[in-house]
C-alpha positions in Angstrom: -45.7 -15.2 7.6 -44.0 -13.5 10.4 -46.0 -12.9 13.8 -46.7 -9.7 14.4 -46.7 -8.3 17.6 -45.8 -5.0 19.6 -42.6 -3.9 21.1 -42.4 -1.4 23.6 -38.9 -0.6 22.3 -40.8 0.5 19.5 -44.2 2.4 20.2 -46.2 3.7 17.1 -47.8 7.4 18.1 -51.5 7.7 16.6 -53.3 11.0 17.5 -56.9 11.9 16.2 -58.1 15.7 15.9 -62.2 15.1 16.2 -63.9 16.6 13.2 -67.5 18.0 12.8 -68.6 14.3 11.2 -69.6 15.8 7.8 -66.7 13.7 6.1 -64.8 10.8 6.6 -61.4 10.7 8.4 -58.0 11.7 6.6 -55.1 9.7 7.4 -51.6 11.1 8.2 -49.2 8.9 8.1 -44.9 8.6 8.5 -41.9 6.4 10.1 -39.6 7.7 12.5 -37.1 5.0 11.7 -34.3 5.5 9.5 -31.9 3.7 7.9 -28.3 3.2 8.6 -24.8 5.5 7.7 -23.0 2.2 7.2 -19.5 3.4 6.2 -20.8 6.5 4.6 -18.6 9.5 4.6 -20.5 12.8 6.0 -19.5 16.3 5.3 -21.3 16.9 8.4 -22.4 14.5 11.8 -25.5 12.3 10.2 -27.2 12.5 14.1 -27.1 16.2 14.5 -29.5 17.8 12.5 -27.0 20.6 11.9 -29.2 23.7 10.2 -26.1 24.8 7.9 -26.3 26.7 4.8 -29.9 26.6 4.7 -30.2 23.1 5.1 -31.1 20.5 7.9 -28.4 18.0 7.1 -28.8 14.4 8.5 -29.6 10.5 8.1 -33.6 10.9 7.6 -33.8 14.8 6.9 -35.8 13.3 3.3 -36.3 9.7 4.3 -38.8 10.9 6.6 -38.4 12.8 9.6 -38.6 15.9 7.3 -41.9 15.0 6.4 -43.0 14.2 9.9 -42.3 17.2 10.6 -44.3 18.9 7.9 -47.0 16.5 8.9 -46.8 17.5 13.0 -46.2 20.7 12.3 -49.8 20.6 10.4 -51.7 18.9 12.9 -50.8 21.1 15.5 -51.2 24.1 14.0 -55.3 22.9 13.4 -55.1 22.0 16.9 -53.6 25.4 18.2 -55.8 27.7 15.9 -59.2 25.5 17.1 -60.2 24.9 13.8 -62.1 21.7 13.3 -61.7 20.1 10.1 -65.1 18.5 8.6 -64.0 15.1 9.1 -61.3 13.3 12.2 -57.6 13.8 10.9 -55.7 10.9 12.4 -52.4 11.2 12.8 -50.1 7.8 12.8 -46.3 7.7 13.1 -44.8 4.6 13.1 -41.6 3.2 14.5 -41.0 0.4 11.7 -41.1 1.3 7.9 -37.4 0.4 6.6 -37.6 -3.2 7.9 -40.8 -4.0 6.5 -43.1 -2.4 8.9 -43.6 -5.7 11.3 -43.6 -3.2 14.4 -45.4 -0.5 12.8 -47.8 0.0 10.1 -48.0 -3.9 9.0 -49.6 -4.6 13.2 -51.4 -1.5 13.2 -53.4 -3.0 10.2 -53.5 -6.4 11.6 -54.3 -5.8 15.1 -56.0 -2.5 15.1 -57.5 -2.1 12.1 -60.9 -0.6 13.7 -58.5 3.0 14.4 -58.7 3.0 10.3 -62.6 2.8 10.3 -64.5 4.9 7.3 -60.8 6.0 6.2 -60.3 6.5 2.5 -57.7 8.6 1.6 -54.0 9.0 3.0 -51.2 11.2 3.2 -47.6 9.8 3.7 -44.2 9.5 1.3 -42.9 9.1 -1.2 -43.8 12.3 -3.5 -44.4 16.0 -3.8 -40.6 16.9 -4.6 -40.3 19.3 -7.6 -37.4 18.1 -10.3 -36.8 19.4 -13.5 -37.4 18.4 -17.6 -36.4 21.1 -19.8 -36.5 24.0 -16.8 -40.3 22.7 -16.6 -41.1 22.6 -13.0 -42.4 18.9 -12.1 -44.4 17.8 -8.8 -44.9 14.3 -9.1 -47.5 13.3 -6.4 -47.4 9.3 -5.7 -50.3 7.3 -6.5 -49.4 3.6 -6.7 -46.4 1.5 -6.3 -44.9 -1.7 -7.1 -45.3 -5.0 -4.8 -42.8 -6.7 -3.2 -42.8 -9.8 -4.3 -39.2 -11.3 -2.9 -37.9 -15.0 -4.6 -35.4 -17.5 -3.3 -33.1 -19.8 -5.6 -32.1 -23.1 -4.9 -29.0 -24.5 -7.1 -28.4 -28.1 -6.2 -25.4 -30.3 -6.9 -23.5 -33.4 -6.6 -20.6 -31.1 -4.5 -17.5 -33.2 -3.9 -13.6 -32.5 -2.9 -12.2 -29.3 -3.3 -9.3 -30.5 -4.4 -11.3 -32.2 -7.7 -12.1 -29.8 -11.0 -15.9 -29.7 -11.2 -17.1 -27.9 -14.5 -21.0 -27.4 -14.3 -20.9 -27.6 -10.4 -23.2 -25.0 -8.8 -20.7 -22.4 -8.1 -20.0 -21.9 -11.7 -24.3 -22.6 -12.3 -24.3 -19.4 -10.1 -22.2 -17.2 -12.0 -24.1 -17.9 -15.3 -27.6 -17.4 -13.5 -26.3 -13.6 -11.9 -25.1 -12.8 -15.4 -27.8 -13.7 -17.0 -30.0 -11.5 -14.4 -27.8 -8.6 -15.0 -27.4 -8.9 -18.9 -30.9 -9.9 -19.7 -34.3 -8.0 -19.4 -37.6 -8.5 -18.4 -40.5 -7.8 -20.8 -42.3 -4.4 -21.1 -45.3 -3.4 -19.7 -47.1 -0.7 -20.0 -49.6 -0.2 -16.7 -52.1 2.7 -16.7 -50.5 4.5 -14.0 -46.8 4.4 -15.9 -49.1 6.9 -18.8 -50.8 8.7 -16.4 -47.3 9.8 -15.7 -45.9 9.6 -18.7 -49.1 12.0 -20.1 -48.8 14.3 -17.4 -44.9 15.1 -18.5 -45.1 14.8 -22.3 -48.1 17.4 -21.8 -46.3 20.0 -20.4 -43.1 19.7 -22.2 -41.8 21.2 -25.8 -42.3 19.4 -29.0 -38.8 16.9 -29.6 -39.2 16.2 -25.8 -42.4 15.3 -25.8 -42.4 13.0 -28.5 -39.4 11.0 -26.8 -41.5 10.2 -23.9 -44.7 9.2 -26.0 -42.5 6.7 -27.6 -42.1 5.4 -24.1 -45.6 4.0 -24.0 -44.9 2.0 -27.1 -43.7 -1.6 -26.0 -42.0 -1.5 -29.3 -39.8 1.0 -28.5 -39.7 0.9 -25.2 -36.3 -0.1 -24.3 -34.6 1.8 -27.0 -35.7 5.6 -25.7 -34.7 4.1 -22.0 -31.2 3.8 -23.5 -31.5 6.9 -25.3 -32.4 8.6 -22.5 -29.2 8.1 -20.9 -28.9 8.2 -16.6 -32.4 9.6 -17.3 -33.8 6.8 -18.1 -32.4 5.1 -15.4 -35.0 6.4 -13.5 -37.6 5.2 -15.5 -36.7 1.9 -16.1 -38.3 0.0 -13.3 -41.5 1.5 -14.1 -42.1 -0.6 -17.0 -40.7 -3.7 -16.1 -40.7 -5.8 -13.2 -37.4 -6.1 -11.7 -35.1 -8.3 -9.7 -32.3 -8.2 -8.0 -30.1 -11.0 -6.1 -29.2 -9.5 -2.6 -27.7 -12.1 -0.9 -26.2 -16.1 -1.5 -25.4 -18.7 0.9 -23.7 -21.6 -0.3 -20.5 -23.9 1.1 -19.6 -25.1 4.6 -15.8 -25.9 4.3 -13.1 -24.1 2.1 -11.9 -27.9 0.9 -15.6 -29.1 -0.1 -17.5 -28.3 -3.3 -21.0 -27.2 -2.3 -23.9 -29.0 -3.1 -26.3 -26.6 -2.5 -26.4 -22.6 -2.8 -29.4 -20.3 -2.0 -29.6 -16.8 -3.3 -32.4 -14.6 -2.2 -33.6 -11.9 -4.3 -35.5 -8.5 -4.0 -38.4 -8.7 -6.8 -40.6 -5.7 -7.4 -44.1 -6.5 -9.4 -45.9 -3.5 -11.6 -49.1 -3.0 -9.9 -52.0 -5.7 -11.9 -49.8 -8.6 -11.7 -49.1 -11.2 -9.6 -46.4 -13.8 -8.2 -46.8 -15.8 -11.2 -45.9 -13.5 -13.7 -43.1 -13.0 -11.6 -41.6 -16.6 -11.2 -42.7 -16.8 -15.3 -40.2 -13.9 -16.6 -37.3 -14.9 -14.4 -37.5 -18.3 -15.2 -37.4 -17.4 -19.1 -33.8 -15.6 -17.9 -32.2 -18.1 -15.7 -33.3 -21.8 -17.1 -35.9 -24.7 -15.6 -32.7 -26.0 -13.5 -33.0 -23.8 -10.5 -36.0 -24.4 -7.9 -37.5 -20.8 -7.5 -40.0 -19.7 -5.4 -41.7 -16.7 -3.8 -40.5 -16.4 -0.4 -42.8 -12.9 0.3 -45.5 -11.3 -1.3 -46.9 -8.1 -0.7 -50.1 -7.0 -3.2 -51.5 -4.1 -4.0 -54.4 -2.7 -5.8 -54.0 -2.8 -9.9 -54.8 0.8 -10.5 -55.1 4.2 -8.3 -58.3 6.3 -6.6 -57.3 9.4 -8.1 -60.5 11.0 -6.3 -58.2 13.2 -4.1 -55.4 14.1 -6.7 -57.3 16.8 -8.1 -57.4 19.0 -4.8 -53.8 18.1 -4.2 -53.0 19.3 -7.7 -54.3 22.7 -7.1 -52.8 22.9 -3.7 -49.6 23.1 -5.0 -50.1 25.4 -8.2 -51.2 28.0 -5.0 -48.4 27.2 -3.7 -46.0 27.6 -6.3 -47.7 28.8 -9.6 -45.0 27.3 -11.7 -45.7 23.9 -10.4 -47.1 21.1 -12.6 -48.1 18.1 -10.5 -48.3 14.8 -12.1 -49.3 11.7 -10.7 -46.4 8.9 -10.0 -45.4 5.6 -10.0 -42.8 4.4 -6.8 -40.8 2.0 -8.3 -39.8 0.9 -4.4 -42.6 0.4 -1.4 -44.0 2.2 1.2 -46.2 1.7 4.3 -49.0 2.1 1.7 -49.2 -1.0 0.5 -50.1 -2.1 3.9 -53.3 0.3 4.6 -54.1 -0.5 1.3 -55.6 -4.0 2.9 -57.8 -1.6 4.1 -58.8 -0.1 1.4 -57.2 2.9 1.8 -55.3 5.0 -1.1 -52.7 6.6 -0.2 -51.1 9.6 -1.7 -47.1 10.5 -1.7 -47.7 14.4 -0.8 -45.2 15.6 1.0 -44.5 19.0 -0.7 -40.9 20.8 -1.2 -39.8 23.1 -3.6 -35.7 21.5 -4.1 -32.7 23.3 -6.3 -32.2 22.8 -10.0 -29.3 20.1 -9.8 -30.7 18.4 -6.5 -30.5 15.1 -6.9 -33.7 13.7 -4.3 -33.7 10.2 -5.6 -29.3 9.9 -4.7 -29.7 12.2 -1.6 -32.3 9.5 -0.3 -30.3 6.7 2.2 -26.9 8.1 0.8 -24.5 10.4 2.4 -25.0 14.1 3.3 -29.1 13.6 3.1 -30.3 16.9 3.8 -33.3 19.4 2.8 -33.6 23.3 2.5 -35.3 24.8 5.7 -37.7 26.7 3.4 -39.1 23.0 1.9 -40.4 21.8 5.3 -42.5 25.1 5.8 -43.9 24.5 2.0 -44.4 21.6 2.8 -46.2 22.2 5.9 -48.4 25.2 5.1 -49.7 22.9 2.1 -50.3 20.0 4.5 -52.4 22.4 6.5 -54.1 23.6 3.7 -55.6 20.0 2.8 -56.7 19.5 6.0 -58.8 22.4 5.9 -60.0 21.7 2.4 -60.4 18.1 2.5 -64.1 18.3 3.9 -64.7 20.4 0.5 -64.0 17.0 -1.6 -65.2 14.8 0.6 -68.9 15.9 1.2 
């Protein structure tokens, strides 16, 4: 396991607004870091934060110094107005989430996990976006994601002379074994979070909808409404199957030499409930007892969500926006909640904002021209503020 330790490149910013003791503390929680434009084309600067067309446009607007800002904005705003909240609010922003949270979150839990005393609930990404089924207004609120769980391949060989034909050789073992990733899928499984979710849409939506999405909480027909579903289903996909995907090979020294030995690591998310085994069991049904596999990473988390604070969040938003209808989500990705979730703290994706029919969040996310309307980070931040104040109320 990597060492953790503190860089003072790197400082995580943790503020506390002392409460009148009657409830525990609530947790506020974001990164500062973002990730990179690579060779991404911009309609405008990604560094800027240009406010054009009603829109903050730049690299982290969504992904999450938007929602630091909603968070900041209220913390302060209890702070300036005086009002103390029944229990602490601690405020935490970390410098380290896209690289695994080694700098941030991951030694804040490790080497200052007395700061997160009493703590129960959390507030942080990836959630509270509206998005559209049928012009049915959808809030889905994060409650659980999937664990890394990362695996490294090992194909060995007898190599020899470049110059030689060598059918079998590992090269040609390592197209067969990315195929057979790519072509072949991992069982179904249906976790109790996935129809939570699933419940909460269906529920809301018109009859032939509705009865499509049930069908996605039969194993048996699982993967067909996926398919029938179209880019749709796309998007729910991972949430009822683990998934892997290779991400990077090494293999061969010398253009003239056949390699002996090629190592492909690969980026393996687990449904919550399961564990590392289950992992290494389903891949090796895919790619064959011939390659030595094993789990390089693994990050757990708990099996099933505290939903103890989703119903105050829920009605937070319908005040908000009377058309919304919240619903609670699975991330198919990870989050800095994993990690206080050693603590036994549950956090909630909540970071509220009303978006356009036709914006695409999940594409906008790490890809060019990531941007969000002005008027989402004041929604966002009025409903923030409201849970502080009304957290005491659930909490007594």
């Amino acid at each position: 396991m990597q060492h953790q330790s503190f860089d003072r490149g790197r400082p995580n910013l943790i503020a506390r607004l002392p409460g009148q003791g009657k409830a525990p503390p609530l947790l506020l929680y974001g990164h500062l870091d973002v990730v990179t434009t690579g060779a991404q084309e911009w309609q405008h600067p990604p560094f800027e934060g240009k406010l054009i067309d009603g829109y903050v446009w730049g690299r982290g607007a969504l992904d999450m110094k938007g929602g630091v800002v909603m968070l900041l904005e209220a913390f302060l705003r209890a702070k300036a107005e005086g009002f103390m909240p029944a229990g602490d609010v601690l405020l935490v922003l970390v410098s380290d989430e896209e690289a695994g949270g080694f700098y941030g979150a991951r030694y804040l839990v490790e080497e200052h996990s007395a700061l997160f005393q009493g703590i129960r609930y959390a507030i942080g990404e990836f959630g509270g976006f509206s998005f559209y089924i049928d012009r049915q207004r959808f809030y889905p609120i994060m409650v659980a994601e999937k664990q890394v769980c990362r695996l490294q391949a090992t194909l060995r060989g007898s190599g020899g002379h470049g110059s030689l034909s060598s059918p079998g050789g590992v090269m040609a073992r390592l197209g067969r074994m990315l195929q057979d990733l790519d072509r072949r899928e991992m069982p179904v499984h249906v976790t109790p979070v996935a129809r939570m979710m699933v419940d909460g849409l269906k529920s809301n939506l018109p009859l032939p909808t509705r009865l499509v999405l049930g069908r996605l909480l039969n194993p048996r027909f699982t993967k067909r409404i996926l398919r029938l579903m179209g880019t749709r289903g796309q998007v729910f996909d991972p949430l009822f199957h683990h998934t892997v995907n290779a991400t990077m090979v090494q293999g061969g020294e010398k253009i003239n030499v056949l390699p002996s030995e090629i190592v492909v690591d690969m980026d393996g998310r687990l449904l919550p409930g399961f564990g590392p085994e289950d992992m290494l069991a389903e891949v090796r049904q895919i790619i064959g007892p011939d390659v030595d596999l094993e789990v390089t990473r693994y990050d757990p988390g708990p099996a099933e969500p505290d939903m103890g604070l989703f119903p105050l969040l829920s009605d937070i938003l319908r005040a908000a926006d009377p058309l919304a209808v919240p619903v609670p989500m699975l991330l198919p990705g990870a989050t800095d909640g994993r990690l206080f979730a050693r603590l036994g703290i549950q956090t909630y994706g909540f970071l509220p904002m009303p978006l356009p029919p036709g914006f695409n969040f999940i594409e906008t996310i790490h890809g060019s021209d990531e941007r969000i309307p002005v008027e989402a980070l004041g929604f966002g931040a009025k409903a923030i503020y409201q849970l502080i104040c009304r957290f005491g109320d659930v909490m007594r």
